[in-house]
C-alpha positions in Angstrom: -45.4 6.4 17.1 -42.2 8.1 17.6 -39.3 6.4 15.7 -36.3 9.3 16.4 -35.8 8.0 20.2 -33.9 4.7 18.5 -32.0 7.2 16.3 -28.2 5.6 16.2 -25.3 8.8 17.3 -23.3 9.0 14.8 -19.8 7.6 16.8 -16.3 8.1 15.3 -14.6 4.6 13.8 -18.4 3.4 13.4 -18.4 0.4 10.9 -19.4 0.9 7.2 -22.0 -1.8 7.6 -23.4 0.1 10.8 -23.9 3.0 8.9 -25.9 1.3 6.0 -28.2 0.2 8.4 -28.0 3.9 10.2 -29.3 5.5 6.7 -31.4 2.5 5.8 -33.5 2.6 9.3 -33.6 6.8 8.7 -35.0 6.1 4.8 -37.9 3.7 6.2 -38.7 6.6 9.1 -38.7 9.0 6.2 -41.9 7.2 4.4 -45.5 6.9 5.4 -45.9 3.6 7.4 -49.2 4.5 8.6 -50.8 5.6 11.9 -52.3 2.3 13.3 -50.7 -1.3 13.7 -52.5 -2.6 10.9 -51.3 -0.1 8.5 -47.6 -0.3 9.7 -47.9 -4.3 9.6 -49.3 -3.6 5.8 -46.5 -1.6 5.0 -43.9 -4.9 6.3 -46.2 -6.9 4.3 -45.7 -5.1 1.2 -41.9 -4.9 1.5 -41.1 -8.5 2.7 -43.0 -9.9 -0.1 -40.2 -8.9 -2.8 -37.6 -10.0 -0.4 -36.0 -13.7 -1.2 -33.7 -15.1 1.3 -31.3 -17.8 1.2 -29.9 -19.9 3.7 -26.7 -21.5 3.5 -26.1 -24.7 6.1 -22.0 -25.3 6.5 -20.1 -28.2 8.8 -18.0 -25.8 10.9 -16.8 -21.8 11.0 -13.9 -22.9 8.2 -16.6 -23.6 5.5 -18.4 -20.6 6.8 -15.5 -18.3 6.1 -14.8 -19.7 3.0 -18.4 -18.5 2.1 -18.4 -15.4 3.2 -14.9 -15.1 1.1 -16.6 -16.4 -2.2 -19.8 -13.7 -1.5 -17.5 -11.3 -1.3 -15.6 -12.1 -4.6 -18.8 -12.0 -5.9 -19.6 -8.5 -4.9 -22.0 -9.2 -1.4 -20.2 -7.0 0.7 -19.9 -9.2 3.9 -17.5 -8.4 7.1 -14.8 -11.1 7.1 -13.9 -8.7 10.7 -17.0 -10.1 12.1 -16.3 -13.5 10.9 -12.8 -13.8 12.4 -13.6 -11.5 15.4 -16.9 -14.1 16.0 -14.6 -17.3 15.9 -11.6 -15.5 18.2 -14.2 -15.3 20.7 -16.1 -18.5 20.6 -12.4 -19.6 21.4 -11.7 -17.3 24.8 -15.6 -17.8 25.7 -15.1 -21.9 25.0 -15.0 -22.4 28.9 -17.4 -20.0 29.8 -15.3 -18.2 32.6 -15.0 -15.0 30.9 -16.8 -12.1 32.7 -19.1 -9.8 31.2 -16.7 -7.2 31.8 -13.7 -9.1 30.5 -15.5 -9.6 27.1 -16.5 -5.8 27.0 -12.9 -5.0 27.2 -12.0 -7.5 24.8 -15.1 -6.1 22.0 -13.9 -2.4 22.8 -10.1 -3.8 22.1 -11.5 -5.3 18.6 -13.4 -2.3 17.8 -10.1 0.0 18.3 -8.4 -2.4 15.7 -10.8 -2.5 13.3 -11.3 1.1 13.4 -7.8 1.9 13.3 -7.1 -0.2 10.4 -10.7 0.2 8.5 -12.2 -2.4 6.9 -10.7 -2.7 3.6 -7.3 -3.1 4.9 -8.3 -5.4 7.5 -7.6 -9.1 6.1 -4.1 -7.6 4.3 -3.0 -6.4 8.3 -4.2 -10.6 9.3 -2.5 -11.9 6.5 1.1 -9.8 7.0 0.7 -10.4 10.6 0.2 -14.5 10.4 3.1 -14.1 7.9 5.8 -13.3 10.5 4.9 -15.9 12.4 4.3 -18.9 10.3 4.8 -20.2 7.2 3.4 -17.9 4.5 -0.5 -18.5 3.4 -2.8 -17.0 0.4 -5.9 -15.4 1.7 -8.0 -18.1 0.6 -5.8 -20.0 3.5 -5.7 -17.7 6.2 -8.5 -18.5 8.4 -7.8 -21.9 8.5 -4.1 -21.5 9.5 -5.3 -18.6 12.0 -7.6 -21.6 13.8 -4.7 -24.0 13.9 -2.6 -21.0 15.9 -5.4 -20.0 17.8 -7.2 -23.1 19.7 -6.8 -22.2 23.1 -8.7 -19.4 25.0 -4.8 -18.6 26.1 -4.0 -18.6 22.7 -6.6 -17.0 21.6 -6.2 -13.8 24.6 -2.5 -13.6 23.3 -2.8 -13.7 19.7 -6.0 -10.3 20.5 -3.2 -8.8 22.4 -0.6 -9.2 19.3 -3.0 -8.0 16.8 -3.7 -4.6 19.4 0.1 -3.8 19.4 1.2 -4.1 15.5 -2.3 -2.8 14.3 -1.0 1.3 15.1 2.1 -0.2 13.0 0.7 -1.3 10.0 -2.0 1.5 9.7 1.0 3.8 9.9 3.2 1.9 7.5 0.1 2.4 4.8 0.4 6.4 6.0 3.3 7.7 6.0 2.1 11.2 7.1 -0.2 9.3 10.0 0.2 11.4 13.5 1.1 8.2 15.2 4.6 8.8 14.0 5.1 11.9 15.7 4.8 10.3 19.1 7.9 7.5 18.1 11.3 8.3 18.6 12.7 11.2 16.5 14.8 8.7 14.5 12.1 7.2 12.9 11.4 10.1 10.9 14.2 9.1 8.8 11.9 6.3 7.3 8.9 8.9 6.4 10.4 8.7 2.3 10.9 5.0 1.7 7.1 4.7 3.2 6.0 7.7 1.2 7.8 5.7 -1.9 6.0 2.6 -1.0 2.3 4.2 -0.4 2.7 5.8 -4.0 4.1 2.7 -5.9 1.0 0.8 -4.0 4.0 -1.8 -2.4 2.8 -3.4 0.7 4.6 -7.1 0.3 7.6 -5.3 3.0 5.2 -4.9 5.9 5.2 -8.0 7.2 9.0 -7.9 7.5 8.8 -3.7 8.3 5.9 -4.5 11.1 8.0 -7.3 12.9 11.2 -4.9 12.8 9.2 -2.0 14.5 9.3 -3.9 17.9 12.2 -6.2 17.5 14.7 -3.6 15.9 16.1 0.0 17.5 14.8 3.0 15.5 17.9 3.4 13.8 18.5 -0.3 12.7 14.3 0.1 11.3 15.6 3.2 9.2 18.0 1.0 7.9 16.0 -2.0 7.3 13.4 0.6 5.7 16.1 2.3 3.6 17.3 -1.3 2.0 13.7 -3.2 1.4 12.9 0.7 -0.6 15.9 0.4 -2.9 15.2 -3.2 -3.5 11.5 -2.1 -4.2 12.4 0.2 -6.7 14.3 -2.1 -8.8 12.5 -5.3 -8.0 8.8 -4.3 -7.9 9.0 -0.4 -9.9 11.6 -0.9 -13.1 12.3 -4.6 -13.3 8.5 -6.0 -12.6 9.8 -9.0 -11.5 7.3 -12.4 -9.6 5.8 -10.8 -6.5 5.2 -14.3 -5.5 9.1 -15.2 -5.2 9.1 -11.9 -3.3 6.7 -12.6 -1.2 8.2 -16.1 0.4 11.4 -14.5 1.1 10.0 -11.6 2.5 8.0 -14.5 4.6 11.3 -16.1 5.8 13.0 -13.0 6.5 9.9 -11.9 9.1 10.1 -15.1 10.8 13.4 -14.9 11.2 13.3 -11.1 13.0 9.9 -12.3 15.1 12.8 -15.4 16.1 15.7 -12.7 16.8 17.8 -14.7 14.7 18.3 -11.5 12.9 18.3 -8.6 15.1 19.8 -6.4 13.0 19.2 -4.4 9.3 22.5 -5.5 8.0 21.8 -9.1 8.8 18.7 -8.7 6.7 20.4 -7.1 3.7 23.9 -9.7 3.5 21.2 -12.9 3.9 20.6 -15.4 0.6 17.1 -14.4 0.8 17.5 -10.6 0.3 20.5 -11.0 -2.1 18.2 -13.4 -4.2 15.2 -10.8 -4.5 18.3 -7.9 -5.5 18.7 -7.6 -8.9 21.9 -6.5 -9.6 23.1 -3.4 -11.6 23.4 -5.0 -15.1 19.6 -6.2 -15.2 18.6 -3.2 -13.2 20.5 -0.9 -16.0 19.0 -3.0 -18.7 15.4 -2.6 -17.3 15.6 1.2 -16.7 17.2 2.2 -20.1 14.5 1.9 -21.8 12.1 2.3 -19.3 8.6 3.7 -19.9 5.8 4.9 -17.4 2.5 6.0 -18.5 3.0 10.0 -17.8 0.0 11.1 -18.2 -1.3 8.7 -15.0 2.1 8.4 -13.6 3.1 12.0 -13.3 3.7 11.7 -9.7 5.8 8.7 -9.4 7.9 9.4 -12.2 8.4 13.2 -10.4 9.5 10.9 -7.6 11.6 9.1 -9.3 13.8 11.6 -11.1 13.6 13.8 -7.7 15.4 11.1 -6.2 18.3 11.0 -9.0 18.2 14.9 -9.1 19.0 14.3 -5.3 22.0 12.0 -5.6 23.3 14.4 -8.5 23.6 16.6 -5.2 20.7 18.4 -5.9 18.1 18.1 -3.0 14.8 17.7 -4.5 11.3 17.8 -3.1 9.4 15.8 -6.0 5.6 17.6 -4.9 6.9 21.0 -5.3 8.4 20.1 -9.1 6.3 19.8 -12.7 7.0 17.4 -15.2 8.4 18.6 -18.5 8.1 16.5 -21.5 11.1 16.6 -23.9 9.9 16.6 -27.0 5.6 17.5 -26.6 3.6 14.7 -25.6 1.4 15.2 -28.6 3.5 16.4 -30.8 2.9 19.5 -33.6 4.0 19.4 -37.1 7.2 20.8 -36.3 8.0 19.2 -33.7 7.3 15.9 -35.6 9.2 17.0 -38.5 12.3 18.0 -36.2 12.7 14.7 -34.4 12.1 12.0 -36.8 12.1 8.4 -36.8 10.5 7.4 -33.4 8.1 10.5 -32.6 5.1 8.8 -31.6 7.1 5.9 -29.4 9.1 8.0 -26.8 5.8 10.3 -25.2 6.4 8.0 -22.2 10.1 6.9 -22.0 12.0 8.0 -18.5 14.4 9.5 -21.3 11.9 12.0 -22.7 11.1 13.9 -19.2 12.7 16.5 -17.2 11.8 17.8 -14.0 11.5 22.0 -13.6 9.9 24.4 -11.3 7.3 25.6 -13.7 5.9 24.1 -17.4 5.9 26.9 -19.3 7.8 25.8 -21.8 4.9 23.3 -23.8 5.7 23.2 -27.4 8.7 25.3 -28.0 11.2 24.4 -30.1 14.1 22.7 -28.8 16.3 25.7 -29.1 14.4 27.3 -26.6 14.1 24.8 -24.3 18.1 24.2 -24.2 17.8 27.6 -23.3 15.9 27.0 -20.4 17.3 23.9 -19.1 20.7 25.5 -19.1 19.5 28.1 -17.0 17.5 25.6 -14.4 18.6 24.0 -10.9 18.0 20.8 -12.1 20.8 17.9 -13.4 18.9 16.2 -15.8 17.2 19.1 -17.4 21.1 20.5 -17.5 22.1 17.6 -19.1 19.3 17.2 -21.8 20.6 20.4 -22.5 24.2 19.2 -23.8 22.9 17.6 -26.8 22.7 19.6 -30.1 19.5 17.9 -31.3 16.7 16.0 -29.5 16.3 12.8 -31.6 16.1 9.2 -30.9 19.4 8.8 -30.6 20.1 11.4 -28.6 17.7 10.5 -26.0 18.7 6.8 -25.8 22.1 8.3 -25.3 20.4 10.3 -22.8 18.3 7.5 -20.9 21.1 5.4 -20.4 23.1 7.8 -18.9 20.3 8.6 -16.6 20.0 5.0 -16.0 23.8 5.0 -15.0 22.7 7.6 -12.3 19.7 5.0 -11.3 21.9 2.4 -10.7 23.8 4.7 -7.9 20.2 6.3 -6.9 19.4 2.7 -5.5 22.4 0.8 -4.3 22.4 -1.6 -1.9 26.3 -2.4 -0.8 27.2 -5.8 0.4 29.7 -6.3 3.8 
């Protein structure tokens, strides 16, 4: 018996769960089943003995979702794609005068969606999406709302068609470097390093606001809007760590308000109560970044982005992936170094205040002496200013931090009308 002929090609944007049953069929062609149709119906025998099913019997598809949501809490990896995409079409097939060719088209539209977005990002993209249009809803509620939006096959062809035109947006929100880009209007490149800040600070909360602007806003008022929900980012969600859920109804009210056109432009975003409630203002933003620590060690690359962005409003234009991070005073510290700056030695290894940004870290545990030397000499502000203190001590670098926290408060500044 030949088993290659139902081989599966291996298609771009096929499914993860497709491809588990791709290498699952090849590892039961790899073994012996045996040569005759007893031996192969042995060989089921054996294997479906130690398998144990269960069967789960729900009212309606909103109980059924909210199973397949609790399995996959619990680690059994089930598609909540299928699910929705298996309900969106019971809807448009509910009158059963869809054509076999219609409902191709409309599988091959899914399929582009889902493979645009991939799975794992798939229910965020729903969610963000619903939340421009209605009132905002937790995950655990979004099926349920989706059903109430969708109950028509109308409704149900229109909302397919929404979800085909923002999916490209939100897939390149999350990539910043995505090719997609280079096919939109020159201007939007402007936006390519508040998306690169929110891709490495993991912030996705803006999309729903950012994915609604791409269509109703111009390119340049987009920048904008990109430009001001970054610098509220960076103090609200980066230094000040303040309740993502406040965050996230505002940012709710704000999408439906775009999707509405009763704003239609960036600036009517940033002077609205809603925005100017989420800003924290420069005296709690100055407070929070003073004595600001990130672990540098596993944050190396957002705190290079960070003081990269100050070294660039000191007037020194920085690209942040073409810098190393140079620690101060040694992150683990020698005897001498220990002995030179005191009371606070073992506190400060992650403080904003300790760190310095050069071209090259060649400098690891030399004395500070040295490294004055060096900083003097460098292109870079901050390591220039380290550099004007006599002695690197504790008080010296709180002295130091909140001056650098001064320069923050400029670095991301929002400015009222």
């Amino acid at each position: 018996m030949r088993f290659d002929v139902l081989d599966t090609p291996n298609r771009r944007g096929q499914t993860k769960t497709n491809k588990q049953l791709n290498e699952c069929f090849k590892f039961f062609v790899s073994k012996r089943l045996g040569n005759t149709g007893q031996q192969i119906a042995e060989f089921i025998e054996r294997i479906t003995s130690g398998m144990i099913f269960t069967k789960i019997v729900v009212q309606d598809d909103l109980n059924a979702y909210k199973v397949f949501e609790t399995l996959n809490a619990r680690g059994v990896q089930l598609s909540t794609p299928d699910l929705l995409k298996n309900y969106i079409f019971s809807v448009v097939t509910k009158n059963n005068d869809v054509s076999d060719h219609e409902l191709n088209e409309l599988d091959e539209s899914w399929s582009e969606i889902v493979s645009q977005l991939g799975e794992s990002n798939f229910t965020d993209f729903i969610r963000y999406h619903h939340n421009f249009q209605a009132t905002l809803v937790t995950k655990k509620d979004l099926f349920a709302s989706v059903r109430k939006i969708v109950n028509t096959p109308e409704k149900a062809y229109d909302y397919l068609h929404s979800l085909s035109q923002y999916a490209p947006v939100y897939a390149s929100l999350l990539n910043p470097y995505d090719d997609w880009w280079g096919n939109q209007d020159v201007v939007y490149r402007g936006a390519k390093k508040y998306l690169e800040g929110f891709e490495l600070f993991n912030i996705k909360q803006p999309f729903t606001v950012l994915m609604v602007a791409f269509h109703q806003f111009s390119p340049e008022e987009f920048v904008s809007l990109a430009r001001y929900i970054y610098i509220l980012a960076i103090r609200y969600n980066v230094i000040c760590h303040l309740s993502p859920n406040e965050q996230d109804s505002a940012y709710n009210q704000l999408a439906i308000k775009i999707n509405a056109t009763e704003f239609q432009r960036a600036s009517h975003v940033k002077n609205s109560e809603l925005f100017r409630k989420l800003y924290p203002g420069d005296d709690v933003f100055f407070n929070a970044f003073e004595f600001h620590k990130m672990p540098s060690r596993r944050s190396a690359k957002k705190i290079r982005f960070l003081l990269a962005e100050i070294e660039t409003y000191l007037g020194h234009e920085t690209d942040y992936t073409k810098t190393t991070l140079e620690h101060v005073c040694p992150y683990n510290p020698d005897e001498e170094w220990d002995s030179y700056f005191g009371e606070g030695v073992n506190d400060i290894q992650d403080r904003l205040g300790n760190v310095v940004l050069l071209e090259k870290d060649g400098l690891k545990r030399s004395n500070f002496v040295n490294k004055k030397r060096a900083y003097l000499t460098a292109h870079y502000p901050l390591a220039r200013q380290v550099a004007t203190y006599e002695q690197w001590n504790l008080q010296n670098l709180n002295l130091y931090q909140a001056w650098l926290a001064k320069q923050a408060v400029e670095t991301w500044k929002v400015t009222y009308d």
